[in-house]
N, C-alpha and C positions, 0 to 999 in steps of 0.2 A: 723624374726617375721613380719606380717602382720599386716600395723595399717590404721585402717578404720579412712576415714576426710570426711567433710561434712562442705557445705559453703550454705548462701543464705537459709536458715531455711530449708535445705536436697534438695532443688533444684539440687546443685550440688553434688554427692559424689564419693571418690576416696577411693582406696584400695593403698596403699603404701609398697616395699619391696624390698629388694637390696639382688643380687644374682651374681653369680662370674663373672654375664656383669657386672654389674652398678646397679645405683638406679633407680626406677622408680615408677612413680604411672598409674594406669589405673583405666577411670572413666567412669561417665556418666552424661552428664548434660540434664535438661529440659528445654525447651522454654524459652523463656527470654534473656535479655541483663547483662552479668557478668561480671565484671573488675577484673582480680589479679595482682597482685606483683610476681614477679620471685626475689626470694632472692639467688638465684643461676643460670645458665646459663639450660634452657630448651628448647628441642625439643615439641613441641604439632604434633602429628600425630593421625589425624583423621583415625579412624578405620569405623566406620558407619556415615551416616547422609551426609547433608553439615551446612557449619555456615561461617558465614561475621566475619572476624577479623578487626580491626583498630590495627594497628603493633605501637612500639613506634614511637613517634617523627610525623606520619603520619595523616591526616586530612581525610583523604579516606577509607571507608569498602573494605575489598578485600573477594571473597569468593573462600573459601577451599571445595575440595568433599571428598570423600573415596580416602583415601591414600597417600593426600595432606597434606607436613606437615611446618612448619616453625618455625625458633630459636629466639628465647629471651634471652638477657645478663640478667648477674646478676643486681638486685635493677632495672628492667626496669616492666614498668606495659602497659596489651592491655588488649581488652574489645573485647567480643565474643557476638555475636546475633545469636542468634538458633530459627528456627520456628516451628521446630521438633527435638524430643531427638534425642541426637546424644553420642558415645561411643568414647572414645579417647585413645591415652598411652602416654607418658611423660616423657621420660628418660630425667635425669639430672646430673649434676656434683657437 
């Protein structure tokens, strides 16, 4: 089953569905600065765009382009700055 989520008043949205890989969700976000929680251990791979990550623990933006991707433990939270939409996928555990 396919479950549609939406954060940030539809800024952000994702489609969700777990299939004989894994779970994952793929999304799209708009411009803007986003903060989430990873309540499980995730991969973020940029598929379009690029966007500045601040990773946990880190004081620094780092920027990701097409194709570039990096992991989050579970219960860790990072914040993404987009200047243009960008499209992502998200497999997790």
């Amino acid at each position: 089953m396919i479950q549609q989520n939406e954060y940030y008043d539809g800024q952000v949205r994702s489609l969700e569905f777990a299939n004989s890989q894994g779970k994952f969700t793929v999304g799209v976000m708009e411009p803007g600065e986003w903060e989430f929680e990873a309540p499980t251990r995730e991969w973020m791979i940029l598929i379009r765009g690029t966007w500045d990550v601040k990773l946990p623990g880190s004081r620094d933006w780092k920027t990701f382009g097409e194709g570039d991707s990096f992991q989050i433990e579970a219960d860790e939270s990072f914040t993404v700055r987009i200047s243009d939409t960008v499209a992502y996928l998200c497999p997790y555990t």
